[in-house]
DSSP file (Angstrom, degrees, kcal/mol; ACC not computed):
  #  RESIDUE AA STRUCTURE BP1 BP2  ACC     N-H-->O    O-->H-N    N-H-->O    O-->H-N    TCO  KAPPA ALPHA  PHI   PSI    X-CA   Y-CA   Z-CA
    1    1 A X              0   0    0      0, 0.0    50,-0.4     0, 0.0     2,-0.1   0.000 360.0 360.0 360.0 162.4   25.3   40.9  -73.8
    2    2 A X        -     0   0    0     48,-0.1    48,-0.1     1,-0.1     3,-0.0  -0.365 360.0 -93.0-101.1 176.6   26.3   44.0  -71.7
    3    3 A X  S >> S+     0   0    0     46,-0.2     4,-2.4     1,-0.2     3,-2.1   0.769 109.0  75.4 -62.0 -35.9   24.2   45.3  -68.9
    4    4 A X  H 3> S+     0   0    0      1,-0.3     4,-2.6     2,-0.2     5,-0.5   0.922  80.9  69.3 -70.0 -37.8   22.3   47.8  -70.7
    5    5 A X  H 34 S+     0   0    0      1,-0.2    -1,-0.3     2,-0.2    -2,-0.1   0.317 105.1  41.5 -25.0  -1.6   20.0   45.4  -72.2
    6    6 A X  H <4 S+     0   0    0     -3,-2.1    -2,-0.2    -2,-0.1    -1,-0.2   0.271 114.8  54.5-109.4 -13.1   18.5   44.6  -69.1
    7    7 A X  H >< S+     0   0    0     -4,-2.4     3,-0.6    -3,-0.2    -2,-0.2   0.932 104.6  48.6 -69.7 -32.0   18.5   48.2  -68.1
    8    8 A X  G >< S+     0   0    0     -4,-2.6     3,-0.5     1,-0.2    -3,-0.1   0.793 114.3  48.6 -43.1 -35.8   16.8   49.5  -71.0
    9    9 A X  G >> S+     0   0    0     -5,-0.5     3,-1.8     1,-0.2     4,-1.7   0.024  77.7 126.0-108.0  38.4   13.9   46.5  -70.4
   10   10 A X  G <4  +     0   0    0     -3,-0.6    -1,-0.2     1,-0.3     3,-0.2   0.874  68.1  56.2 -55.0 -32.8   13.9   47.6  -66.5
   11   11 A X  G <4 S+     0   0    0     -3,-0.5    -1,-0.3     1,-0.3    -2,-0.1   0.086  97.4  59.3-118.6  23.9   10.3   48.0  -66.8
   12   12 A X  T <4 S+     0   0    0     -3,-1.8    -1,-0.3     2,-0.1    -2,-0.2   0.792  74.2 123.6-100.5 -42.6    9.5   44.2  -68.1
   13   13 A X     <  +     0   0    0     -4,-1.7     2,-0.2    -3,-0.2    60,-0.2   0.260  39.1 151.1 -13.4 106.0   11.1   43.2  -65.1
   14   14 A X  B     -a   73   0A   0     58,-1.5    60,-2.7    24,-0.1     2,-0.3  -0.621  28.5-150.4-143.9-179.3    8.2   40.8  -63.1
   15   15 A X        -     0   0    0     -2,-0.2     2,-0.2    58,-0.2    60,-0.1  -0.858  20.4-120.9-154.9 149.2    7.6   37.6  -60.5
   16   16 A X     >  -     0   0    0     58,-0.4     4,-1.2    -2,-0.3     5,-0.2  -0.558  33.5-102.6 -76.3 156.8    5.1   35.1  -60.0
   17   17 A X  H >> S+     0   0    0      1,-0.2     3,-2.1     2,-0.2     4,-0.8   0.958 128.9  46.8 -49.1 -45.2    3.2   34.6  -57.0
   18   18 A X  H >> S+     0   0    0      1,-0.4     4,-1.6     2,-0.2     3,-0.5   0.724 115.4  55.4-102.8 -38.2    5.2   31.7  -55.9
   19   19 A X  H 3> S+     0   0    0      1,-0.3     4,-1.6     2,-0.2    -1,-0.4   0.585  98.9  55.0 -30.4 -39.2    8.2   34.1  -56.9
   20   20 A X  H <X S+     0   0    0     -3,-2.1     4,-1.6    -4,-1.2    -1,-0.3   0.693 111.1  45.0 -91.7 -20.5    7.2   36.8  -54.8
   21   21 A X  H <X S+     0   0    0     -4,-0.8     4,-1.5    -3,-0.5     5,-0.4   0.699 113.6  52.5 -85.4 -32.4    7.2   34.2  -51.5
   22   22 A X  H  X S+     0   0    0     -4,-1.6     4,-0.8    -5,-0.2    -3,-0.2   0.975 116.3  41.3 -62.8 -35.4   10.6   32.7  -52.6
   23   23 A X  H  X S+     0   0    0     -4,-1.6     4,-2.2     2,-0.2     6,-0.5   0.948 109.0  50.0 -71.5 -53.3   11.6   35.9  -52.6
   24   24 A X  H  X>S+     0   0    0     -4,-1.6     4,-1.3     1,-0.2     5,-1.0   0.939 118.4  49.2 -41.1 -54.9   10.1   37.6  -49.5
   25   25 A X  H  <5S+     0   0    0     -4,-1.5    -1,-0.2     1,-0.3    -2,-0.2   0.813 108.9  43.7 -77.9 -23.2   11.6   34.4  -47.5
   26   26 A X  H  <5S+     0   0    0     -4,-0.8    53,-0.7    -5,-0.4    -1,-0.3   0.804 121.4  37.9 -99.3   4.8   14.9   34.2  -48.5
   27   27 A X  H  <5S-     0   0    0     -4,-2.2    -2,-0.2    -3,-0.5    -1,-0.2   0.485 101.4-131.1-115.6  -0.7   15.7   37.8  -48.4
   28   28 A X  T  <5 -     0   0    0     -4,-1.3    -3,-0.2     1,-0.3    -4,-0.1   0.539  40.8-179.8-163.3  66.8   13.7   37.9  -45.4
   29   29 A X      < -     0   0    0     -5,-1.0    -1,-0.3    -6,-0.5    -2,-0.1  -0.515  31.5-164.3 -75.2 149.1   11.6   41.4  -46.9
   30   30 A X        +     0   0    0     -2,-0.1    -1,-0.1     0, 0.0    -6,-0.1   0.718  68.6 105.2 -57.3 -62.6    8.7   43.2  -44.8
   31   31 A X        -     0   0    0      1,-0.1     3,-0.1     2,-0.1     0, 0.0   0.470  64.3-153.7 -44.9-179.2    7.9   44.9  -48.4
   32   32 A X  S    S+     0   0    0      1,-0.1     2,-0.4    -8,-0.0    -1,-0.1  -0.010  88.9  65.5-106.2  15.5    4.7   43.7  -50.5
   33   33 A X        +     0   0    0      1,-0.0     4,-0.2   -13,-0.0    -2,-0.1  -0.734  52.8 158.1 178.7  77.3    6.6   44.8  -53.7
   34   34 A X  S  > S+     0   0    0     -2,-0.4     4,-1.6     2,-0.2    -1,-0.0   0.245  77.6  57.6 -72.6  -2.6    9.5   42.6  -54.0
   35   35 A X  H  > S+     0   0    0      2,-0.2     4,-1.1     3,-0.1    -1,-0.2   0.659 108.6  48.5-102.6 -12.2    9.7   43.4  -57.7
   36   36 A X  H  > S+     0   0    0      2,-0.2     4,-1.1     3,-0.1    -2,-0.2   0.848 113.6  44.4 -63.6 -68.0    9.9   47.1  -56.7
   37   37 A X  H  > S+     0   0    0     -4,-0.2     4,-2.0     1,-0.2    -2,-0.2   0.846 112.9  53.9 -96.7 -47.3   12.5   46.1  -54.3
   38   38 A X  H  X S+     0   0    0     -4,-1.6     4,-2.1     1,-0.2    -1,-0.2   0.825 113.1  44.5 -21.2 -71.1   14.3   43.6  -57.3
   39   39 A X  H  X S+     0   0    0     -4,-1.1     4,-3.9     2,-0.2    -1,-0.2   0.737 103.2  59.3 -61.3 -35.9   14.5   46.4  -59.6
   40   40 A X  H  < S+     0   0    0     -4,-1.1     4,-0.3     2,-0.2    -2,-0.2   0.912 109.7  48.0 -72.2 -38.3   15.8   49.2  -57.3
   41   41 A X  H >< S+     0   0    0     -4,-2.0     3,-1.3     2,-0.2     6,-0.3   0.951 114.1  46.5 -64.5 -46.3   18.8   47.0  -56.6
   42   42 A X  H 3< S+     0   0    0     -4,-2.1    -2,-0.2     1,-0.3    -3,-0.2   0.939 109.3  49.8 -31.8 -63.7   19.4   46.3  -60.4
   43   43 A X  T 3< S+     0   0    0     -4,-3.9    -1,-0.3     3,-0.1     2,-0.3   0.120  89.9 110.3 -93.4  15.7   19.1   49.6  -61.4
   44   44 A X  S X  S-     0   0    0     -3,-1.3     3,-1.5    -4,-0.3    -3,-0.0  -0.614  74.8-130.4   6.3 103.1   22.0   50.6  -58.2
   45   45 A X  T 3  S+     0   0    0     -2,-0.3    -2,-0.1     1,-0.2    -3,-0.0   0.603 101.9  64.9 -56.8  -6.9   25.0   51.6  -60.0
   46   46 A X  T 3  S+     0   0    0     -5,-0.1    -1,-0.2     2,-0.1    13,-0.1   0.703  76.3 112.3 -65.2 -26.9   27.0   49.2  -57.7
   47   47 A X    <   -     0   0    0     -3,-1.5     2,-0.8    -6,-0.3    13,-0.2  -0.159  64.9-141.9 -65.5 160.8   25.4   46.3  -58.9
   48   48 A X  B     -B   59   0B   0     11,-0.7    11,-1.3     9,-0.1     2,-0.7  -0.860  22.2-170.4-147.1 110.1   27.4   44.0  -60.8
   49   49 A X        +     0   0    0     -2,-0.8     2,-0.4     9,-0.2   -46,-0.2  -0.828  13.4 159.7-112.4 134.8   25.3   42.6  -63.8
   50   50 A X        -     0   0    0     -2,-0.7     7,-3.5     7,-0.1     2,-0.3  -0.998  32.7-133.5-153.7 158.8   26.4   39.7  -66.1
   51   51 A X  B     +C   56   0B   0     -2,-0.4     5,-0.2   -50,-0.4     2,-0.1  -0.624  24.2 177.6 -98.0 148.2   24.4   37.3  -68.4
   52   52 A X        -     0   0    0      3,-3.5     2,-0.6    -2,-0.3     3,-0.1  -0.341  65.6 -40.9-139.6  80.2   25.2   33.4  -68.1
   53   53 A X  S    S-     0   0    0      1,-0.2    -1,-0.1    -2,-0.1    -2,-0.0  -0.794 124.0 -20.5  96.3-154.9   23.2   31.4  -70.2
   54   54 A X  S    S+     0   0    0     -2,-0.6    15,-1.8    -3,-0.1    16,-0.4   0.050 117.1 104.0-109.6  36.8   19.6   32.4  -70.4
   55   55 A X  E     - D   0  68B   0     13,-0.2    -3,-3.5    14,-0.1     2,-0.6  -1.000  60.1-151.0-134.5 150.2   20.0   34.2  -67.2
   56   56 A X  E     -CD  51  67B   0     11,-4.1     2,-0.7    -2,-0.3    11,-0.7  -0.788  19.9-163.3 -78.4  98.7   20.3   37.2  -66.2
   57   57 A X  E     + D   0  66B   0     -7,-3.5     9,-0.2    -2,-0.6    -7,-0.1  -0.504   8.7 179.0-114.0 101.2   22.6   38.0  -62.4
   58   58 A X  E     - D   0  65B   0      7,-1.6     7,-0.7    -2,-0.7     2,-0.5  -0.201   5.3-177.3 -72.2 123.1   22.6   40.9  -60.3
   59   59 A X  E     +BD  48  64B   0    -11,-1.3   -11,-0.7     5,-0.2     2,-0.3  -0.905  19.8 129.1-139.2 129.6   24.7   40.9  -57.3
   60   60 A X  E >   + D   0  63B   0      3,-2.4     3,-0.7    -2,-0.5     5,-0.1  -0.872  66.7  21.7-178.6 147.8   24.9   43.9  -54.6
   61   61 A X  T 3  S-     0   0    0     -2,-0.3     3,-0.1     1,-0.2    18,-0.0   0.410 130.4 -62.0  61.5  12.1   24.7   44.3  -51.1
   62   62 A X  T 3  S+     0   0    0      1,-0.3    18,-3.6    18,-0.1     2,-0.4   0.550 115.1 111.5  73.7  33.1   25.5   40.5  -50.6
   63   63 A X  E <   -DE  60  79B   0     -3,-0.7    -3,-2.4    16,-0.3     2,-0.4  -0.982  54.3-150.8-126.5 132.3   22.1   39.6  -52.6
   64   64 A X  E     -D   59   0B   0     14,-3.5     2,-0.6    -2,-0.4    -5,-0.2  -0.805   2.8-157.7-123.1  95.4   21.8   37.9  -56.3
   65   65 A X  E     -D   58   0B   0     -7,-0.7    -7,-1.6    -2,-0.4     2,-0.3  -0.573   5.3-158.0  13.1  68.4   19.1   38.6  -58.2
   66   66 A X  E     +DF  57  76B   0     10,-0.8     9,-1.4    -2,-0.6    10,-1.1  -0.657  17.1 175.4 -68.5 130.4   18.5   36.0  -60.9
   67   67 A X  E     -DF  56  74B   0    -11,-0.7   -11,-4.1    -2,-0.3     7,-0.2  -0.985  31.9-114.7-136.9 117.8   16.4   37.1  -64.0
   68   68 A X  E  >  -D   55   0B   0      5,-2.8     4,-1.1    -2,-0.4   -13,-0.2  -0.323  23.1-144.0 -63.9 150.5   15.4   35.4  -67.2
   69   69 A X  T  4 S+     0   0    0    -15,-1.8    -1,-0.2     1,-0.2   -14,-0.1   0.844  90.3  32.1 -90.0 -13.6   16.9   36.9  -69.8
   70   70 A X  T  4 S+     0   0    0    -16,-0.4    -1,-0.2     3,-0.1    -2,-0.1   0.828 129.0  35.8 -96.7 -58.7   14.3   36.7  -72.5
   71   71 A X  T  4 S-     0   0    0      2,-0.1    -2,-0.1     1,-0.1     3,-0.1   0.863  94.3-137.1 -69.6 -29.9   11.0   36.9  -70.3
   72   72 A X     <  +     0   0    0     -4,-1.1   -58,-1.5     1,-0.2     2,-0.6   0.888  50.5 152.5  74.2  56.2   12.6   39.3  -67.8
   73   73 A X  B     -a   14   0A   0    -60,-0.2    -5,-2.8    -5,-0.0     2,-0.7  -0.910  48.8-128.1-120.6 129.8   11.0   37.2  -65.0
   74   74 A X  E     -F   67   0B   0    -60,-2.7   -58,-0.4    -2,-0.6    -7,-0.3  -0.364  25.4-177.6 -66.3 113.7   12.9   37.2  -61.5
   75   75 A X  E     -     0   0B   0     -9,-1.4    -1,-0.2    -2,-0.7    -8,-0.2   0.916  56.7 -32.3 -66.4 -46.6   13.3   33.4  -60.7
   76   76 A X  E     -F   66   0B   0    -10,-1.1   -10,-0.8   -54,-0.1     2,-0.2  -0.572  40.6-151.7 172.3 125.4   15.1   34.2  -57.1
   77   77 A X        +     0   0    0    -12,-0.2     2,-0.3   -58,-0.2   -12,-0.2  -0.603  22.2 138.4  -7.0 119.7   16.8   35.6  -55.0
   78   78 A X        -     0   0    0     -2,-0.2   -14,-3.5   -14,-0.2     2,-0.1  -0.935  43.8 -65.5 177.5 159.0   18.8   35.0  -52.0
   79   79 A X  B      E   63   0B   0    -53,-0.7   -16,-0.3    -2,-0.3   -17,-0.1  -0.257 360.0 360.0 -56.6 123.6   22.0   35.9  -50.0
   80   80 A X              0   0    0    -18,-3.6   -17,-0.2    -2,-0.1    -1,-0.1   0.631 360.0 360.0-120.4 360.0   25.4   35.3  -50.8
């Protein structure tokens, strides 16, 4: 699937709690609204989006941005 399928469904885009502390620590955000923070990079016309599986991965700014692709919940994050 191309990238616009998960831009069109930007706004399904979600975390768990326990998602929103994996995230906060390994990217090592201030924010409260890592799904905020998740999205803004996606939707970044640098970002470099491809499907693998039943995930989604966003990479820009030396961060990758895993998303299921059917639930459009962010699994994790971290640097690369």
């Amino acid at each position: 699937m191309n990238r616009e399928v998960l831009l069109l469904n930007i706004d399904k885009v979600h975390t768990t709690e326990m998602g929103v502390e994996r995230i906060k620590k390994n990217l090592k955000l201030n924010t409260e609204n890592v799904v905020l923070y998740c999205k803004n990079k996606v939707l970044d016309n640098y970002c470099k989006i491809s499907q693998r599986g039943k995930n989604w991965y966003c990479e820009i700014d030396n961060i990758k941005i895993t998303i299921h692709s059917s639930s459009y919940t962010i699994i994790t994050a971290h640097m690369i």
